[in-house]
N, C-alpha and C positions, 0 to 999 in steps of 0.2 A: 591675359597676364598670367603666368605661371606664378606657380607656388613660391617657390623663392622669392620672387619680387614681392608679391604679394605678404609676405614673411617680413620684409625688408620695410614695406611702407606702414606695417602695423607698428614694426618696434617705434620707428619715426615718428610716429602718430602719439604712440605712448609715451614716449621721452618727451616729448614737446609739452604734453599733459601732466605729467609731472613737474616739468621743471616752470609751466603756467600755476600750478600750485603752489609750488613753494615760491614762488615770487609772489604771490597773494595771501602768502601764511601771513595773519596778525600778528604785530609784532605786540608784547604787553609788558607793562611794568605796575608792579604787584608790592606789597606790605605785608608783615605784620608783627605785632597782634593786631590785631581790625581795629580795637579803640586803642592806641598808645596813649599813656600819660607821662606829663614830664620828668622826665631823668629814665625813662623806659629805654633800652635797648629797642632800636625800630630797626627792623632786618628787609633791606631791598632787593627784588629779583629781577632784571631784564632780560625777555627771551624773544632777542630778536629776529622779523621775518624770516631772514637768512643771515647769510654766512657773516658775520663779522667780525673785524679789527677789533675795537676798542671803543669805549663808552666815554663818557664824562659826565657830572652831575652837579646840578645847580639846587639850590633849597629858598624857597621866600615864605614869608607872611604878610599881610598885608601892612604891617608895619615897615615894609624892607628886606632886603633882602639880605637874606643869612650868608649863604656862601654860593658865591662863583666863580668856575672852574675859566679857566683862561683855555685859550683854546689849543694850548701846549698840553694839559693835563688830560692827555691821554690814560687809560688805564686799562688794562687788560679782567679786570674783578667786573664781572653781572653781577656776581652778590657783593653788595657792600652793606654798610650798617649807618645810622647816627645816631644822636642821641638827642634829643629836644630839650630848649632850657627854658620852655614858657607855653603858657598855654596862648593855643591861636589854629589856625587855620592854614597849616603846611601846607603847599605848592609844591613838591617834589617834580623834578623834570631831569628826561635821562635823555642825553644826543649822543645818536649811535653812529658809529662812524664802519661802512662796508669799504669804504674806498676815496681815493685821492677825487674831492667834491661830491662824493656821495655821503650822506647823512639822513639819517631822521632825528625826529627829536620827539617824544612821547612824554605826558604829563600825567598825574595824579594826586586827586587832595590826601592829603593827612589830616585828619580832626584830632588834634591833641587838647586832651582835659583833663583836670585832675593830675594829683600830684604820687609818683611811683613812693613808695616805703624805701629807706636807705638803704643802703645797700650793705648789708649784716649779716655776723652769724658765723660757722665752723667754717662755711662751706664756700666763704666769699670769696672772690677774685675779683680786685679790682681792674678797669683799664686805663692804666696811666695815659694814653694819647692819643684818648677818645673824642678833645674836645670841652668834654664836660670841665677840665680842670683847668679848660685855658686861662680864665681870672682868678681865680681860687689861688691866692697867696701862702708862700711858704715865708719868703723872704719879704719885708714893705721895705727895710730902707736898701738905699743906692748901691750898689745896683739890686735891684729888681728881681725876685726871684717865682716861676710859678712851681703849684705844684705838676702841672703836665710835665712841663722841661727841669726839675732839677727833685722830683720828690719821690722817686724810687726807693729810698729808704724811709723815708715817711710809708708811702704802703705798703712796705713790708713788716715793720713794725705795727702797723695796723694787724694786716694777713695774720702777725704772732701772735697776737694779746686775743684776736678771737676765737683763735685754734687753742690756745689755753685755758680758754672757758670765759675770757673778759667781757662784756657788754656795756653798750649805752652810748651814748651822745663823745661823751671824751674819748674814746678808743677808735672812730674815726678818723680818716685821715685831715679833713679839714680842723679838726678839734687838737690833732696832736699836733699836726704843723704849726698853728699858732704857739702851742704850748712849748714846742723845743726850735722856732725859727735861730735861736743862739748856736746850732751845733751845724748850722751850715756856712760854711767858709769859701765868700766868693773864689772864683776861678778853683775853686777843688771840690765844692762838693758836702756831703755830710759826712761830718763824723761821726761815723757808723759808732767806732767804740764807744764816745762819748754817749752818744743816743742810746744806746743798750744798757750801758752801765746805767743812766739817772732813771730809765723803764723799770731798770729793774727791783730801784727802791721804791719808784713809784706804785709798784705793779706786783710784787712780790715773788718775784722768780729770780733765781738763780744763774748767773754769769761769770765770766771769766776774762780776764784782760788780756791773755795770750789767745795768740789762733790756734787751734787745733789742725795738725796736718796729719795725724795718723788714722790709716785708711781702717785699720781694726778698732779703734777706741771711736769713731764716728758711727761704724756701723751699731757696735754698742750701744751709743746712746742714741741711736734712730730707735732700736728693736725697743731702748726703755722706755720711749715716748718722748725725747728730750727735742730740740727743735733746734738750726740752724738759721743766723744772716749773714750772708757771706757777697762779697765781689765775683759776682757769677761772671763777667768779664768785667774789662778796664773801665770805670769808670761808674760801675750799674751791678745794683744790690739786690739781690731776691733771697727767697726764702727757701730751706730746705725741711721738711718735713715727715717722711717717710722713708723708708729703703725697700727694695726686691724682695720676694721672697730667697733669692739664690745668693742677698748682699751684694750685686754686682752694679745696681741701679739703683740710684737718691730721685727721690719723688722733689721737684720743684714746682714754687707757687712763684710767679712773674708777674710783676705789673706791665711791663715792657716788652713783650716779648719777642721785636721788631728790632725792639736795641740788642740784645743778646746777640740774634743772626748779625746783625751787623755788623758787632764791634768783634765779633768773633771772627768773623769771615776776613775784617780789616785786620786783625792785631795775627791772624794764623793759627789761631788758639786751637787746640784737639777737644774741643769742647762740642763733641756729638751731643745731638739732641735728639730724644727718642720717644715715640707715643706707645702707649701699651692697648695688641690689636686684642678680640673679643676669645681666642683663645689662650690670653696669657703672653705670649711672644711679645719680644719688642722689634719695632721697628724704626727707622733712621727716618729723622723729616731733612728732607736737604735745606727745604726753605719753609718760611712761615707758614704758607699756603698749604703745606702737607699736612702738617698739624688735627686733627678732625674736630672742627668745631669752632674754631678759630674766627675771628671776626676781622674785617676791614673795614676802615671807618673814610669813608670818603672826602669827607673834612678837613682830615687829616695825613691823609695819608698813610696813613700807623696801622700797626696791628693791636689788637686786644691781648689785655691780661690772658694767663693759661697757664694751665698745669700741664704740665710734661717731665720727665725723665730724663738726666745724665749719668755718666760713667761716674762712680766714686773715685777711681782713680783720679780724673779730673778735678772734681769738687775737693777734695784733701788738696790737690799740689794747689788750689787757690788759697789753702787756710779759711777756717769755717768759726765761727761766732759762736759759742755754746750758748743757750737760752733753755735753761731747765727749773721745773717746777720744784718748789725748796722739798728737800728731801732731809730736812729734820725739823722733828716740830716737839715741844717740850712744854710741861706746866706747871711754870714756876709761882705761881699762887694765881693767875688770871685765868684760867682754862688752855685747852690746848692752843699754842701759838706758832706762828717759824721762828725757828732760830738758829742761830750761827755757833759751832762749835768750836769753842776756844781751845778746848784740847777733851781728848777719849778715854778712856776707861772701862774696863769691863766690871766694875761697882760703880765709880765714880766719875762722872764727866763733868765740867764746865759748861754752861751756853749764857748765849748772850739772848735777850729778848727786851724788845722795847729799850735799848740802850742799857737795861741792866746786867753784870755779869753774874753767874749764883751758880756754887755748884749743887749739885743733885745726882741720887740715884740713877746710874744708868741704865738701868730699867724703865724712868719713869721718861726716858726720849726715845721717839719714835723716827726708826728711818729704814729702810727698805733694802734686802738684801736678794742674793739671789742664792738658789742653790742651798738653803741653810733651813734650820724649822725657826730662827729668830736671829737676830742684829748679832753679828759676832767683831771682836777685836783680833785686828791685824797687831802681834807683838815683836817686836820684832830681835832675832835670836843671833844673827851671822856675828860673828867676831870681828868680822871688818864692815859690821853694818850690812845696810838695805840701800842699794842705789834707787833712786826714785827714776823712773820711765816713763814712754809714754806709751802709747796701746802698742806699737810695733815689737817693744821690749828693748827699746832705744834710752841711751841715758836724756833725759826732758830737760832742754837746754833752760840756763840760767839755774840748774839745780846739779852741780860739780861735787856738794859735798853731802858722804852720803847719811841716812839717817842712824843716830849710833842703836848701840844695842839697847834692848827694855824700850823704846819707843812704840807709844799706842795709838793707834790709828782706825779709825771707823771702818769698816770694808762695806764695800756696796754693791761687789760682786767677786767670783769666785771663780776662778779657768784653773785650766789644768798643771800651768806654767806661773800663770798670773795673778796676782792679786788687784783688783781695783779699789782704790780708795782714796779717803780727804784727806789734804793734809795741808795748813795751812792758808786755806783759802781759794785751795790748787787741787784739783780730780787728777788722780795720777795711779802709776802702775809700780807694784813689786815683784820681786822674781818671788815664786810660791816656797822657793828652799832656803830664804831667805827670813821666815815671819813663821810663828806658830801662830793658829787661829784658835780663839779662846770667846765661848758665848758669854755675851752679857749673861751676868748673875739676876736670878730671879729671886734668891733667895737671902733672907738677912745677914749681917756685916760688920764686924766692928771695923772702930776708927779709931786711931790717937793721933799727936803730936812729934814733929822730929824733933829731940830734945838734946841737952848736953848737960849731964851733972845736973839735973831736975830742973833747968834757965829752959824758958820755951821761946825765949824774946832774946833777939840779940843781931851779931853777924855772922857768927860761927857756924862751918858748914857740913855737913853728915854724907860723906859719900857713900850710895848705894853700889852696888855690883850685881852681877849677873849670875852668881852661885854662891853658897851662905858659905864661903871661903875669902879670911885676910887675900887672898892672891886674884879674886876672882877679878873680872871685867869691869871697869868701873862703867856705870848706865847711867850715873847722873849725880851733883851736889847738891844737897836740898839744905837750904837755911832752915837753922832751927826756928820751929813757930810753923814748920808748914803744916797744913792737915793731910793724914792719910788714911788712905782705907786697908784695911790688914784683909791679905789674902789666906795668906798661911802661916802658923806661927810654929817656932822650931824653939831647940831650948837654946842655941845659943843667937841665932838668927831670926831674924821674920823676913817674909815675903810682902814687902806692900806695895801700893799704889801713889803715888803722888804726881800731880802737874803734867799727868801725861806720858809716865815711864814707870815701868814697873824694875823694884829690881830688891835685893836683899840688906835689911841693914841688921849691925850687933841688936840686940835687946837692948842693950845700956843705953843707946839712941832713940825708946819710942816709950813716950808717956801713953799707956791706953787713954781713952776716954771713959771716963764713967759710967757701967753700965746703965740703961734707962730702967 
C-alpha cells in the first residue's frame, strides 16, 4: 500500500473516531444553587450529546405536576430559569429534540427547602413573568386582574420607593397592589398618574402632574438624583433612573423586559435598547437574549426584569413622570420637616407642613441649590416679565402668561442662560437675563405692616413698583394689614418683601413693627 492510501485510511479511521465520540458524548442537565429554596431564582443548563434543535421542559412534584410543555413548545433557550413556589422534591426533565423523531429526554431531582428572603433593597429587580405572580392579585373583582399580566406599574413603583431608601413589607409589590388595586382600570391599565401622585403623599416625595418632555431638564434631574415612571412603550411602565456619563443614555429598571422588545418592535417605536460593555461603551441588544445576564423562564415563556439602557431622546418624546425626594424641609416649631412652599423670599417665605401654613425666616428653610455657597432667590427684573420654560428654553405649555416683575422664586439651580426653579407647584426654567439672583439673608430684619393713614385693617390697596419712583413698574397690590419684611429703607420709599414679590412702596404705606 503506498503512502497516500495509507494517508487516506488513517484520516477515515480518525473521522469515524471522532464522529463515534461525539455520538457517545453524555448528554447532561444541571442546576443551580445546589440547594434552591422557595421563591429562589433555579437557573437550568442542557448540554446536549450533539448537535441540536431545540429543547422543551416539563417540571413535577410528587404532588403533580407543575408544568407541561406540549409538544409544540419547542424552544431554542439550553439555559432557562424557574422559580419554585413550595417546598417538595422537584422532577425537572429536559426532551431534547436533534431531529424529525429523534429525541432524548434526560431528568433531574431538585430538593427544594426552605423559604428565599424577599426580594428587597436599592438593588432589586423584579421579574414581572416569571410565574411567581401568576395568582398574586392586583385586581379581585370582575374582571380579574394578576400581577404577572397587568402590574408593571405596581413594580415600578416598588423598584422607586426602594431606590429612595423605602423599606419593609408595604413597599412590595404584593403589599402595594392590594393597597392601590383602585388605580387600575379594566381594559387600560394603571393609572400611572393617579398611582404616583397618592405614592407620593403616602411616601413623601415629590411629583408632578405634567410629563416632562425636555431632553435637558430630564437629564438635570437624573445627574440630581431625581427618578423617573414613564410608558417605556404602549401599554408598559418602567422605571428610569440614572443617565450616561456623556447625558446620551437613561439607565432603565424593567419588570418586563420581553414586553418592551415586543411592543416596541410591534408599534415600530426607535426605542434602541442598549447594555453597557466592561469598557464603558454601549452596545445595541437586537433581542432579549443579547442582553448579558438576562433570564428565561421556561414556564413562561417571558423574559426576566433587567436593567439596561435607552437613548434620552427616546425616553423625553414618551414623556417621563418626575419622582423627586422633597427638596424643602423647614421648622416650624416640630423639628425639621418637608414642606411645600407657598411662596419665596430672600427674608421671608411661607411653607406649609402638616397642613399648617406659617410664615418664617428664609433662612430657617432648607433646600438645595447648585453652583451657589447657599439657597439663593430667583427675582424677577424684565419689564415685560419672565416667561416660565421648560429645560429646552421652550415657553412650558399651559403657562401663556408671564410672571410679572418683583416675583420671587426659590432657584434650585443655576446655568449659564438658565434659571431652574419652583413655582407654583411646577419645577420650571427662566431665561437668566430675565431675574436678578439675590441670597437668602442670614442676617437680622425688620418687618411692618402695609398701612393707609395709620388703618392696618380694611380693603384698601397699596401698589408696589419696581423703582422708588410714582412712575415706576407696578410689581404688585398688597391690602393693607399685609405683613412685610423691609429690605431697604430710603427717605421717601422702602424696598420690601411681601406674598412673594418684592418691590417699593411710599413710607406713608408701612407701619414698622415694633422693635423687640
Amino acid at each position: 500500500m503506498n503512502r497516500f492510501l495509507k494517508t487516506l485510511l488513517w484520516l477515515a479511521v480518525l473521522l469515524l473516531t471522532l464522529a463515534g465520540a461525539s455520538a457517545l458524548a453524555e448528554t447532561t442537565l444541571s442546576f443551580s444553587p445546589e440547594n434552591p429554596r422557595v421563591g429562589d431564582y433555579v437557573d437550568v443548563t442542557v448540554r446536549p450529546g450533539r448537535e441540536a434543535q431545540s429543547v422543551r421542559y416539563e417540571l413535577s412534584t410528587p404532588a403533580g405536576v407543575v408544568y407541561k410543555s406540549k409538544a409544540a413548545d419547542l424552544s431554542a433557550h439550553f439555559t432557562a430559569s424557574f422559580r419554585p413556589r413550595e417546598e417538595a422534591e422537584y422532577t425537572l426533565t429536559a426532551v431534547i429534540v436533534y431531529g424529525k423523531n429523534d429525541t432524548e429526554t434526560v431528568s433531574v431531582t431538585v430538593p427544594v427547602s426552605g423559604t428565599a428572603p424577599a426580594q428587597e433593597g436599592p438593588d432589586a429587580v423584579y421579574s414581572q413573568k416569571d410565574g411567581w405572580w401568576h395568582k398574586v392579585m392586583y385586581r379581585t373583582k370582575k374582571p380579574v386582574e394578576t400581577l404577572e399580566k397587568g402590574g408593571c406599574a405596581i413594580f415600578t413603583l416598588s423598584h422607586l420607593l426602594q431606590r429612595l431608601g423605602c423599606s419593609g413589607e408595604e413597599v412590595l409589590p404584593a403589599s402595594l397592589a392590594a393597597k392601590n388595586t383602585r388605580f387600575y382600570i379594566p381594559g387600560r391599565g394603571t393609572d400611572n398618574g393617579g398611582l404616583i401622585s397618592q405614592a407620593a403623599k403616602d411616601y413623601d416625595f415629590v411629583t408632578e402632574s405634567e410629563l416632562i418632555e425636555s431632553e435637558h431638564e430630564i437629564e438635570v434631574a437624573l445627574r440630581h438624583g431625581d427618578k423617573f415612571s414613564f410608558s417605556i412603550v404602549i401599554g408598559h411602565i418602567a422605571l428610569a433612573d440614572g443617565i450616561s456619563e456623556d447625558g446620551s443614555m437613561v439607565h432603565i429598571v424593567d419588570s418586563a423586559t420581553g414586553a418592551t422588545f415586543e411592543r416596541k418592535d410591534r408599534w415600530k417605536t426607535k426605542g434602541h435598547i442598549y447594555y453597557q460593555k466592561e469598557d464603558g461603551s454601549f452596545a445595541e441588544a437586537m433581542s432579549a437574549d443579547e442582553l448579558p445576564g438576562i433570564r428565561w423562564f421556561f414556564e413562561t415563556g417571558e423574559y426576566s426584569g433587567m436593567e439596561y439602557w435607552m437613548d434620552l431622546h427616546y425616553c423625553a418624546h414618551q414623556g417621563m413622570r418626575l419622582v423627586r425626594l422633597p427638596w424643602l424641609k423647614a421648622d416650624t416649631g416640630s423639628g425639621l420637616q418637608t414642606a411645600s412652599l407657598e411662596y419665596a423670599g430672600a427674608l421671608v417665605c411661607k411653607v406649609s407642613t402638616g397642613g399648617e401654613s406659617v410664615r418664617i425666616p428664609a433662612k430657617d428653610a432648607v433646600w438645595t441649590t447648585e453652583g451657589a455657597d447657599g439657597p439663593q432667590i430667583a427675582v424677577v427684573t424684565g419689564k415685560k416679565g419672565a416667561k416660565i420654560l421648560d429645560g429646552d428654553g421652550k415657553p412650558l405649555e399651559g403657562f401663556s402668561k408671564p410672571l410679572t416683575a418683583g416675583t420671587m422664586l426659590a432657584v434650585l439651580g443655576v446655568e449659564k442662560d438658565l434659571v431652574y426653579v419652583y413655582w407654583k407647584d411646577v419645577f420650571c426654567w427662566l431665561s437668566r437675563k430675565s431675574v436678578d439672583l439675590v441670597p437668602v439673608s442670614t442676617e437680622a430684619f425688620s418687618t411692618g405692616i402695609v398701612s393707609m393713614n395709620g388703618r392696618t385693617a380694611g380693603t384698601a390697596k397699596v401698589t408696589a413698583r419696581n423703582t422708588p419712583k410714582s412712575n415706576g413698574l407696578r410689581v404688585a397690590d398688597w391690602t393693607i394689614g399685609t405683613p412685610v419684611a423691609i429690605v431697604e429703607a430710603g427717605k421717601e420709599y422702602t424696598l420690601v418683601e411681601g406674598k412673594g414679590s418684592r418691590g417699593w412702596i411710599q413710607n406713608k404705606y408701612l407701619t414698622p413693627d415694633a422693635a423687640e
